[in-house]
C-alpha atoms as an extended CHARMM CRD file, in Angstrom:
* protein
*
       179  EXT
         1         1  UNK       CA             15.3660000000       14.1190000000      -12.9520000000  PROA      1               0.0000000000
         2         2  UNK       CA             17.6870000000       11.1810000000      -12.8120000000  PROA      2               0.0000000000
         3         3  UNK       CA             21.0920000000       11.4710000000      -10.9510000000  PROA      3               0.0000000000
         4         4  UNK       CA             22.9220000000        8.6010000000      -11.4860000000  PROA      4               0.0000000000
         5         5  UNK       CA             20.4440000000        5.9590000000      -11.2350000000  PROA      5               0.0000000000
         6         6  UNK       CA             19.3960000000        7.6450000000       -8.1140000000  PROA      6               0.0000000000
         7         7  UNK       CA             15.5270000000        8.9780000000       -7.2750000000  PROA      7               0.0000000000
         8         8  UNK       CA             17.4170000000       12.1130000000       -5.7060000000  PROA      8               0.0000000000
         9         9  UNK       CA             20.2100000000       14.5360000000       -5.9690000000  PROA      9               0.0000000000
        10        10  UNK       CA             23.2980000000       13.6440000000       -3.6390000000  PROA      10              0.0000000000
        11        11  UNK       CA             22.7810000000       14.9900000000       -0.0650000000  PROA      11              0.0000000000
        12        12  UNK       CA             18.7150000000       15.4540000000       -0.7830000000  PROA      12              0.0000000000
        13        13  UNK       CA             17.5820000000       12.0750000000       -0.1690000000  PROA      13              0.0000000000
        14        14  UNK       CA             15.0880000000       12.0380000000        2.3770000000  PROA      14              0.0000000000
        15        15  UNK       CA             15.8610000000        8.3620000000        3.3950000000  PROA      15              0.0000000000
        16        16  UNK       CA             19.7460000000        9.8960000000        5.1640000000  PROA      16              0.0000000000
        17        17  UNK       CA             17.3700000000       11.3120000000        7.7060000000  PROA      17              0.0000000000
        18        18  UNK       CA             16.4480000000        7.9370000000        8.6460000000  PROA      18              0.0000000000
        19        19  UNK       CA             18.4450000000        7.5590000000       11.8530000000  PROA      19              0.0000000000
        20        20  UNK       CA             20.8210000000        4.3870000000       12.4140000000  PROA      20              0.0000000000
        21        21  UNK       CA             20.5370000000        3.1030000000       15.6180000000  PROA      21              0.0000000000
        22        22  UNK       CA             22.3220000000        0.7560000000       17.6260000000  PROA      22              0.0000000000
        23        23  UNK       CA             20.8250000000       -2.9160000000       18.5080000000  PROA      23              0.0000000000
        24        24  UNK       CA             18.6050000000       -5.2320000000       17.0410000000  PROA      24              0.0000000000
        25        25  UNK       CA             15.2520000000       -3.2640000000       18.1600000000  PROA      25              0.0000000000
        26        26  UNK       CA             16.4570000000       -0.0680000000       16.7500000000  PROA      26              0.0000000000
        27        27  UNK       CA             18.0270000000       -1.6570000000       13.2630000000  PROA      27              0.0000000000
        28        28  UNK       CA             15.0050000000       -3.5470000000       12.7440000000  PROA      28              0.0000000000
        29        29  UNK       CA             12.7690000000       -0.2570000000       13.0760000000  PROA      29              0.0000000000
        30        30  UNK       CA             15.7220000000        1.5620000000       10.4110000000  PROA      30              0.0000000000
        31        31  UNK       CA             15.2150000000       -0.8300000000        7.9000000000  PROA      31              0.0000000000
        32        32  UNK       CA             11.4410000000       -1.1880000000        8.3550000000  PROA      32              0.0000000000
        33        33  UNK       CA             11.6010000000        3.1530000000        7.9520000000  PROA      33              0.0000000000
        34        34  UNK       CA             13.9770000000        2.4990000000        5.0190000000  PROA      34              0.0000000000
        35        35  UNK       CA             11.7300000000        0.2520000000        3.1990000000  PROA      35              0.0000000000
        36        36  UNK       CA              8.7520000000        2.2480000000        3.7510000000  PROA      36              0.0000000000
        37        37  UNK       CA             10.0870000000        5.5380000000        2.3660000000  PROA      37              0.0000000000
        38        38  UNK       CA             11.6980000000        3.7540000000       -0.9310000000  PROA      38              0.0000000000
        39        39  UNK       CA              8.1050000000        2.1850000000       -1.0560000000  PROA      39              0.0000000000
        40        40  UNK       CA              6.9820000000        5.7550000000       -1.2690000000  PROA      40              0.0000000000
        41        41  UNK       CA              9.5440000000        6.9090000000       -3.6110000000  PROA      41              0.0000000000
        42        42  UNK       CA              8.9420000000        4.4230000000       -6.0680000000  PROA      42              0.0000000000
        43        43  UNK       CA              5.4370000000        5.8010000000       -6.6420000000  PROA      43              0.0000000000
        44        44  UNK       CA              5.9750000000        9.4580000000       -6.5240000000  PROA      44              0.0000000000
        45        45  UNK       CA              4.9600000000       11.8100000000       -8.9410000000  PROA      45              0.0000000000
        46        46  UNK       CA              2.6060000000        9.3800000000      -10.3890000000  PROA      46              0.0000000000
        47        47  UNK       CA             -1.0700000000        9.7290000000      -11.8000000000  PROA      47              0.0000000000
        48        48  UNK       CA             -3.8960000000        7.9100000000      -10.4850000000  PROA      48              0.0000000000
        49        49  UNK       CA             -3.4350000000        5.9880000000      -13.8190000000  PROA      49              0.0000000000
        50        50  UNK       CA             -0.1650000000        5.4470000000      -13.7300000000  PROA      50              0.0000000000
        51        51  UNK       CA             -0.3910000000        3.8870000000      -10.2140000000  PROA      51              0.0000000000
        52        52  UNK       CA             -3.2330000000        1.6750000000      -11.1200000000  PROA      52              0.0000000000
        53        53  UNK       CA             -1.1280000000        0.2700000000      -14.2610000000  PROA      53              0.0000000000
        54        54  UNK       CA             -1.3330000000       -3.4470000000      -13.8570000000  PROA      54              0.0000000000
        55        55  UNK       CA              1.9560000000       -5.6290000000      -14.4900000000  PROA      55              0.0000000000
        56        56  UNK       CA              1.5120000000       -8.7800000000      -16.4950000000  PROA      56              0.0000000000
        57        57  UNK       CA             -1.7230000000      -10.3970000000      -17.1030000000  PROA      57              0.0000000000
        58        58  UNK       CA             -3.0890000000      -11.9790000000      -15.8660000000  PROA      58              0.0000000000
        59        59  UNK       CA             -1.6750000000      -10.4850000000      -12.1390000000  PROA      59              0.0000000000
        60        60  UNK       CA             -3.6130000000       -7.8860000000      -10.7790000000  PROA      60              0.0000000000
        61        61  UNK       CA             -0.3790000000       -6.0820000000       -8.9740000000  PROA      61              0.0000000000
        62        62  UNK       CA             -0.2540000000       -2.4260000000       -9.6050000000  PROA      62              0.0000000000
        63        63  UNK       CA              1.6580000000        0.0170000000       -7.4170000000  PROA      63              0.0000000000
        64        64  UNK       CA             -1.5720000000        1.3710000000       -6.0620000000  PROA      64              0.0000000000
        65        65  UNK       CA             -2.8180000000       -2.5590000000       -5.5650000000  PROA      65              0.0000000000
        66        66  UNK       CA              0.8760000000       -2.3840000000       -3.4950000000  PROA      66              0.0000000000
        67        67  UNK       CA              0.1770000000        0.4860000000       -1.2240000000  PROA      67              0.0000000000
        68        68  UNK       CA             -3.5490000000       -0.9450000000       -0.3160000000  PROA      68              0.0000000000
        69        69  UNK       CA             -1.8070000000       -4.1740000000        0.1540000000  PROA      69              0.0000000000
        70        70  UNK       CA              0.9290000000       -2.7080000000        2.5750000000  PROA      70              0.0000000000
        71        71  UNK       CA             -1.6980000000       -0.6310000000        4.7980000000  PROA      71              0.0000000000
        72        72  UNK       CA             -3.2870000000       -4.4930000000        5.1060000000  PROA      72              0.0000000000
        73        73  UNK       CA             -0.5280000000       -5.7810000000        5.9940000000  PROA      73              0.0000000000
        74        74  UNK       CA              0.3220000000       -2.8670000000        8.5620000000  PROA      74              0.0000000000
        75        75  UNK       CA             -2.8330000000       -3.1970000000       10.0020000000  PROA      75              0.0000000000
        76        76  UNK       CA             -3.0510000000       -6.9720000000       10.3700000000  PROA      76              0.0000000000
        77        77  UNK       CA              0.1140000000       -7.3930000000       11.7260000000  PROA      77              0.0000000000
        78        78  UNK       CA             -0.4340000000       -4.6970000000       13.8130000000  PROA      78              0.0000000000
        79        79  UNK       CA             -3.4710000000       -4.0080000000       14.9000000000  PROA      79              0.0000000000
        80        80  UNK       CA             -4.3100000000       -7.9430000000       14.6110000000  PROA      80              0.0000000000
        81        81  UNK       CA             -1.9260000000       -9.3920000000       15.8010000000  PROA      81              0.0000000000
        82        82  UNK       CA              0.5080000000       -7.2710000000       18.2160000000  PROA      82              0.0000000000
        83        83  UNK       CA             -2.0930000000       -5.7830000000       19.8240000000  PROA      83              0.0000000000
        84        84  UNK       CA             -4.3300000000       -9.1260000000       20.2860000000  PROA      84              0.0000000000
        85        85  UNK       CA             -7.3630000000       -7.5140000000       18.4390000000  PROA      85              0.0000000000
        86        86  UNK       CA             -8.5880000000      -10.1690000000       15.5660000000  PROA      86              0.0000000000
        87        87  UNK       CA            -11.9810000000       -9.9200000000       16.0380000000  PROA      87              0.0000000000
        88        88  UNK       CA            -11.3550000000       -6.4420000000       13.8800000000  PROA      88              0.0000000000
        89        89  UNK       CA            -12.1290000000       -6.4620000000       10.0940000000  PROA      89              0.0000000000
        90        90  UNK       CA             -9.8990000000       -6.7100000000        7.7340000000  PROA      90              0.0000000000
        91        91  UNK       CA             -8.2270000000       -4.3010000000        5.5310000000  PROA      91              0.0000000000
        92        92  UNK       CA             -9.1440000000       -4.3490000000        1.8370000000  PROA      92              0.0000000000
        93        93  UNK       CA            -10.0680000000       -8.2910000000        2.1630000000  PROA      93              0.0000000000
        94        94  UNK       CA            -13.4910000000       -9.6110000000        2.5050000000  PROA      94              0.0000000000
        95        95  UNK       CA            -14.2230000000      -13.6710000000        2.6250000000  PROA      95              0.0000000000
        96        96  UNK       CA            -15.7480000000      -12.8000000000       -1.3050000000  PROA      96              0.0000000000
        97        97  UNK       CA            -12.4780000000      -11.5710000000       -2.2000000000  PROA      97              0.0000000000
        98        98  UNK       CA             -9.6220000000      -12.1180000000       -0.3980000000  PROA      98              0.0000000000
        99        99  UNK       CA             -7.6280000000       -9.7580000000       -2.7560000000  PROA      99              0.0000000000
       100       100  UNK       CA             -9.6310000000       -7.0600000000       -2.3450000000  PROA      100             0.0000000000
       101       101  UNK       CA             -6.4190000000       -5.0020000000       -1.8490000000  PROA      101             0.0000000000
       102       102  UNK       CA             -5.7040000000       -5.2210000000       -5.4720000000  PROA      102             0.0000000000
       103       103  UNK       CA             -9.3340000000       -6.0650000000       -6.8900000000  PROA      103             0.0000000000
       104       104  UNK       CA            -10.1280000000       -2.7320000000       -6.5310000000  PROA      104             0.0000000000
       105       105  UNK       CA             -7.3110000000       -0.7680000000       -7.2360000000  PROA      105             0.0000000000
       106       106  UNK       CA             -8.6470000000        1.3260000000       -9.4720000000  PROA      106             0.0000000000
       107       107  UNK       CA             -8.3720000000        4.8090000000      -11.3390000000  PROA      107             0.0000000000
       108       108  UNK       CA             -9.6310000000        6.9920000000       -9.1010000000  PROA      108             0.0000000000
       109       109  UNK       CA             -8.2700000000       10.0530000000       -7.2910000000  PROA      109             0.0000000000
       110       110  UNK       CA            -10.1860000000        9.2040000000       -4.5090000000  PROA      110             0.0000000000
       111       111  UNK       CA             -9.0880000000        5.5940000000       -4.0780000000  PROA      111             0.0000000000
       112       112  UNK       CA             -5.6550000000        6.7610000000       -4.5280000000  PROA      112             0.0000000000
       113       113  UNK       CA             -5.7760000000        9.5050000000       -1.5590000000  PROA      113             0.0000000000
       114       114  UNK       CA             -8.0150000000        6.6220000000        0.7180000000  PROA      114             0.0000000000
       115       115  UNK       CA             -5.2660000000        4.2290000000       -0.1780000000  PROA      115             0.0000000000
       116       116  UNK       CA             -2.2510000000        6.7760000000        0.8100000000  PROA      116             0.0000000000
       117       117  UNK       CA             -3.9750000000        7.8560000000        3.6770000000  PROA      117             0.0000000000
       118       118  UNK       CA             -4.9050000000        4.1830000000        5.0980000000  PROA      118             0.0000000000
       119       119  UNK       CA             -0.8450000000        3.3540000000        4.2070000000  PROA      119             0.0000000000
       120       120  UNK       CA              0.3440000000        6.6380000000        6.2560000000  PROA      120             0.0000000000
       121       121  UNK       CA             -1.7080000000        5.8120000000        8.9880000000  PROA      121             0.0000000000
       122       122  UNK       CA             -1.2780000000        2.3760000000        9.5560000000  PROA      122             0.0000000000
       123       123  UNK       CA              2.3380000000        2.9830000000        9.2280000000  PROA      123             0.0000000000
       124       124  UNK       CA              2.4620000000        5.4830000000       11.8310000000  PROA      124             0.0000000000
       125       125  UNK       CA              0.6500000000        3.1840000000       14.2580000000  PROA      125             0.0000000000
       126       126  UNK       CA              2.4760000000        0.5330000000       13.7450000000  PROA      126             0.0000000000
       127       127  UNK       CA              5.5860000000        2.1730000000       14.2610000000  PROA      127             0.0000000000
       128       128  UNK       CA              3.9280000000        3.6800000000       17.5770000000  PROA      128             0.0000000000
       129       129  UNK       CA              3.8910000000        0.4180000000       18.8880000000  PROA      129             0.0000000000
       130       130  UNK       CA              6.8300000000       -1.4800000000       17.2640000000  PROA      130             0.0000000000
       131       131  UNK       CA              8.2500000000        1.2010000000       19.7530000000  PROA      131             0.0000000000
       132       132  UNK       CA              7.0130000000        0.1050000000       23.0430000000  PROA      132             0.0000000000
       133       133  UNK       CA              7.4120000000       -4.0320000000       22.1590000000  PROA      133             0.0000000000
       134       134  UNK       CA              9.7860000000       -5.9130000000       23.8710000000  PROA      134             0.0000000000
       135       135  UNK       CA             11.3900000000       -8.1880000000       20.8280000000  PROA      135             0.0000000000
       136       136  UNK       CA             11.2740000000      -11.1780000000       22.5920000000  PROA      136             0.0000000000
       137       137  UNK       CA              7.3130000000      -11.0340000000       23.7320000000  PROA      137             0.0000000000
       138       138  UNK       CA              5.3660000000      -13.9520000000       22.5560000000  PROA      138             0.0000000000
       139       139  UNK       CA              1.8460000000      -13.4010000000       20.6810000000  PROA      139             0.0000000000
       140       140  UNK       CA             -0.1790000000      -15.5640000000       18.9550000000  PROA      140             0.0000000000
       141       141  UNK       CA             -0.5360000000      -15.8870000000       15.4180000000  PROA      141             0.0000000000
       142       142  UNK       CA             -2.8160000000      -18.7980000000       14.1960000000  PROA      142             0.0000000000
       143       143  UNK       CA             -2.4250000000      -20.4930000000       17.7740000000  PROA      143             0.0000000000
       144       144  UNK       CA              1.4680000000      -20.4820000000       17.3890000000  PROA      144             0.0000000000
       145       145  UNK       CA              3.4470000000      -18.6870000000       20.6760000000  PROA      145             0.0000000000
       146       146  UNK       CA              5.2450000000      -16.1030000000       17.6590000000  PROA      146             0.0000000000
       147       147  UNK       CA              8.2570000000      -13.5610000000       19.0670000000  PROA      147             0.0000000000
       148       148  UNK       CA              7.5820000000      -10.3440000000       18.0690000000  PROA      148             0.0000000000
       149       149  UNK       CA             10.9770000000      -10.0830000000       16.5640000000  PROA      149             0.0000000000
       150       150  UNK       CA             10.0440000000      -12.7250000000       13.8170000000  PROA      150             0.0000000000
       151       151  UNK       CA              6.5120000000      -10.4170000000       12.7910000000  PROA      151             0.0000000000
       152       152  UNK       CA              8.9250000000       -7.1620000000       12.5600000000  PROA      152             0.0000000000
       153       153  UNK       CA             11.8080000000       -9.4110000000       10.2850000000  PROA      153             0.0000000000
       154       154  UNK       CA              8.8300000000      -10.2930000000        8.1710000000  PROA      154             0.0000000000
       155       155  UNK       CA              7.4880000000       -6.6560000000        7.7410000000  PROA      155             0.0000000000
       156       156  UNK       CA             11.5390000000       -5.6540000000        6.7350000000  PROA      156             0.0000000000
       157       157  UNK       CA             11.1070000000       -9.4190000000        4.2790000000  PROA      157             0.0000000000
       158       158  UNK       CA              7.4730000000       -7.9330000000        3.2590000000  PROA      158             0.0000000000
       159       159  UNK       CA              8.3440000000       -4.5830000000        2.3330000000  PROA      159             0.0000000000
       160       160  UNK       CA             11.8680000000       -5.9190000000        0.4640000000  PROA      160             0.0000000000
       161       161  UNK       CA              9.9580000000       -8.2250000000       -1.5300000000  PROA      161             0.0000000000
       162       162  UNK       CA              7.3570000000       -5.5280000000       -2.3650000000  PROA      162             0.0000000000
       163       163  UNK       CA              9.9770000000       -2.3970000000       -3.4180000000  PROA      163             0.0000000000
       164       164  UNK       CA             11.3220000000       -4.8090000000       -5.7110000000  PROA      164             0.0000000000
       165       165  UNK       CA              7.9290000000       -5.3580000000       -7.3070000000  PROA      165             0.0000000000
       166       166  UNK       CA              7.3340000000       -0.9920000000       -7.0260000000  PROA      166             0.0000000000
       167       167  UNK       CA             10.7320000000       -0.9800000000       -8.8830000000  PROA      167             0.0000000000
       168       168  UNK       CA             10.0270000000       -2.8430000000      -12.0870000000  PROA      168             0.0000000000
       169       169  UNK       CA              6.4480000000       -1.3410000000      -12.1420000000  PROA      169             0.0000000000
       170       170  UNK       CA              7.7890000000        2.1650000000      -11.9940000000  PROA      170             0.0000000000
       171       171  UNK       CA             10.1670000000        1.2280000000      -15.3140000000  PROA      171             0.0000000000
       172       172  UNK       CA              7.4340000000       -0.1800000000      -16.8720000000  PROA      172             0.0000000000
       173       173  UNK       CA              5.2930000000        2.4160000000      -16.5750000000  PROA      173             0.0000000000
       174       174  UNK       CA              8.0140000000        5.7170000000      -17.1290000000  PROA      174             0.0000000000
       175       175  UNK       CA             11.2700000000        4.0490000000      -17.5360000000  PROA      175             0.0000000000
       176       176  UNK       CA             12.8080000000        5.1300000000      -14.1920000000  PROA      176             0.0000000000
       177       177  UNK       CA             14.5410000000        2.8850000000      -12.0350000000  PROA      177             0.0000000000
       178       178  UNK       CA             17.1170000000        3.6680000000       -9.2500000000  PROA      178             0.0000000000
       179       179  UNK       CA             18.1140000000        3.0450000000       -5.9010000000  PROA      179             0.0000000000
């Protein structure tokens, strides 16, 4: 049910548990939490159909393409990157097909659950050690000294970007749009 444009009743919606924090470390991690449960929301209640429903040709962006895409990015950034580990594979992208993440977004209630369960737990991790960085550590991303602060403001700019794409998919597939 609609309320309002909203994707749940007044006083239900799970994103007012998020917990506001004070300074930059603990905003950064609300917002990051924020976007990741809308993300969530937007594709709730949805088929394994529904969620592989591609936007325009010919882009190969789906919601489920989304949620693979977002565990990549989760696990690059993190994993990767924070943690110094590149020698790891990489999520849903191969050298044959570096959009793997949506390539194979398919129909398939077993893709869906692997995708939703890579996307939960890179999440999680990531958040396990957003939580122990110091902001204003240096790591390297493609030989650049990179603040950790500037990876975490573009996981907030990532996931942004990417709710807004979840929103017009989800009206294009049912109609429903919202906060």
């Amino acid at each position: 049910m609609n309320f309002n444009g909203s994707w749940a009743e007044p006083g239900t919606d799970p994103r007012e548990a998020i917990e506001h924090g004070r300074g930059e470390k603990a905003v950064l991690a609300g917002y990051l939490d924020h976007y990741r449960l809308t993300f969530e929301l937007k594709c709730e209640g949805l088929t394994a159909e529904q969620l592989a429903t591609r936007s325009v040709p010919p882009s190969t962006m789906s919601l489920l393409g989304l949620v693979r895409h977002l565990a990549r990015v989760e696990h690059s950034w993190t994993r990767r990157v924070l943690e110094g580990r590149p020698e790891l594979p990489r999520l849903y992208r191969t050298e044959a097909d570096p959009d793997l993440d949506f390539n194979q977004a398919v129909a398939d209630e077993d893709v869906v659950a692997e995708a939703w369960e890579a996307w939960r737990r890179e999440s999680a991790h990531a958040r396990d050690v957003h939580a122990g960085l110091d902001l204003d550590q240096l790591v390297d991303v493609h030989g650049e000294p990179t603040e950790v602060r500037d990876i975490i403001v573009h996981l907030v700019e990532e996931y942004a970007r990417h709710v807004g794409h979840a929103d017009l998919l989800r009206e294009c597939i049912d109609g429903r749009t919202g906060q």
